[in-house]
C-alpha positions, 0 to 999 in steps of 0.5 A: 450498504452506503459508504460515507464521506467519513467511512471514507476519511476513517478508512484512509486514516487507518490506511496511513496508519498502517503505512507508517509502520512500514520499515521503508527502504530507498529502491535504486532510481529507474536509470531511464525516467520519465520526469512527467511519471512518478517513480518508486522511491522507496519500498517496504513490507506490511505484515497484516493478519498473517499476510505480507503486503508490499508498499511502495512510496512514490517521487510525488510522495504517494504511497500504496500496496502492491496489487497483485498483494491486495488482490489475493488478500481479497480472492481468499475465502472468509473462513480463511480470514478469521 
Protein backbone atom coordinates (compact mmCIF):
# COMPACT_ATOMS: atom_id res chain seq x y z
CA UNK A 1 0.00 0.00 0.00
CA UNK A 2 1.13 3.57 -1.00
CA UNK A 3 0.43 6.28 1.18
CA UNK A 4 0.09 9.53 -0.88
CA UNK A 5 0.81 13.24 -0.47
CA UNK A 6 -3.00 13.59 -0.08
CA UNK A 7 -3.80 10.41 2.22
CA UNK A 8 -1.52 12.29 4.00
CA UNK A 9 -3.17 15.97 3.98
CA UNK A 10 -6.75 13.85 4.66
CA UNK A 11 -5.27 12.00 7.44
CA UNK A 12 -3.58 15.36 9.10
CA UNK A 13 -7.12 16.97 8.77
CA UNK A 14 -9.23 14.61 10.33
CA UNK A 15 -6.17 14.83 12.91
CA UNK A 16 -7.01 18.37 13.83
CA UNK A 17 -10.40 17.71 13.58
CA UNK A 18 -10.30 15.55 16.46
CA UNK A 19 -8.06 17.87 18.13
CA UNK A 20 -10.44 20.60 18.13
CA UNK A 21 -12.97 18.83 19.89
CA UNK A 22 -10.75 18.17 22.71
CA UNK A 23 -12.08 20.34 26.15
CA UNK A 24 -8.37 21.90 26.68
CA UNK A 25 -7.23 22.66 30.04
CA UNK A 26 -4.21 25.24 30.79
CA UNK A 27 -1.26 22.86 32.83
CA UNK A 28 0.93 25.16 35.61
CA UNK A 29 3.99 26.16 33.61
CA UNK A 30 7.47 24.07 34.19
CA UNK A 31 8.99 26.12 37.21
CA UNK A 32 12.45 25.43 35.25
CA UNK A 33 12.14 26.13 31.32
CA UNK A 34 14.37 25.82 28.92
CA UNK A 35 13.38 28.84 26.41
CA UNK A 36 14.88 26.97 23.56
CA UNK A 37 12.26 23.65 24.04
CA UNK A 38 8.78 23.85 23.74
CA UNK A 39 6.75 23.23 27.02
CA UNK A 40 2.87 21.74 27.36
CA UNK A 41 0.50 24.51 27.83
CA UNK A 42 -2.43 22.86 27.90
CA UNK A 43 -4.01 19.47 28.29
CA UNK A 44 -7.16 17.49 27.45
CA UNK A 45 -8.56 14.08 26.61
CA UNK A 46 -9.91 12.66 23.33
CA UNK A 47 -12.37 10.03 23.75
CA UNK A 48 -12.39 7.96 20.56
CA UNK A 49 -14.00 4.49 19.78
CA UNK A 50 -14.22 3.59 23.55
CA UNK A 51 -10.56 4.63 24.36
CA UNK A 52 -9.06 7.88 25.83
CA UNK A 53 -6.50 9.33 24.36
CA UNK A 54 -4.47 12.15 26.23
CA UNK A 55 -3.20 15.38 24.13
CA UNK A 56 -1.43 17.67 24.90
CA UNK A 57 -0.59 21.68 23.28
CA UNK A 58 2.52 22.82 23.15
CA UNK A 59 4.16 26.87 23.80
CA UNK A 60 5.25 26.64 20.08
CA UNK A 61 1.53 25.92 19.26
CA UNK A 62 1.71 22.22 18.18
CA UNK A 63 -0.50 19.83 19.59
CA UNK A 64 -0.23 15.73 19.85
CA UNK A 65 -1.49 12.45 21.75
CA UNK A 66 0.36 11.16 24.58
CA UNK A 67 2.26 8.04 23.08
CA UNK A 68 2.08 5.62 25.57
CA UNK A 69 -1.78 6.18 24.60
CA UNK A 70 -1.35 5.72 20.69
CA UNK A 71 0.58 2.77 21.33
CA UNK A 72 -1.59 0.71 23.18
CA UNK A 73 -4.40 1.86 20.70
CA UNK A 74 -2.40 0.09 18.06
CA UNK A 75 -0.88 -3.06 20.31
CA UNK A 76 -4.68 -4.04 20.53
CA UNK A 77 -5.73 -6.93 18.44
CA UNK A 78 -8.38 -6.02 15.57
CA UNK A 79 -10.97 -8.10 16.83
CA UNK A 80 -10.94 -5.80 19.69
CA UNK A 81 -11.25 -2.81 17.61
CA UNK A 82 -14.61 -3.52 16.00
Amino acid sequence: MTITETDMAITEKFIEVLLDKVEWEVVDEPAEKNSDLPYATHSGVLKLLGYEFRCYQSSDGRRGFHAGDVQRFFDLPLSDLT
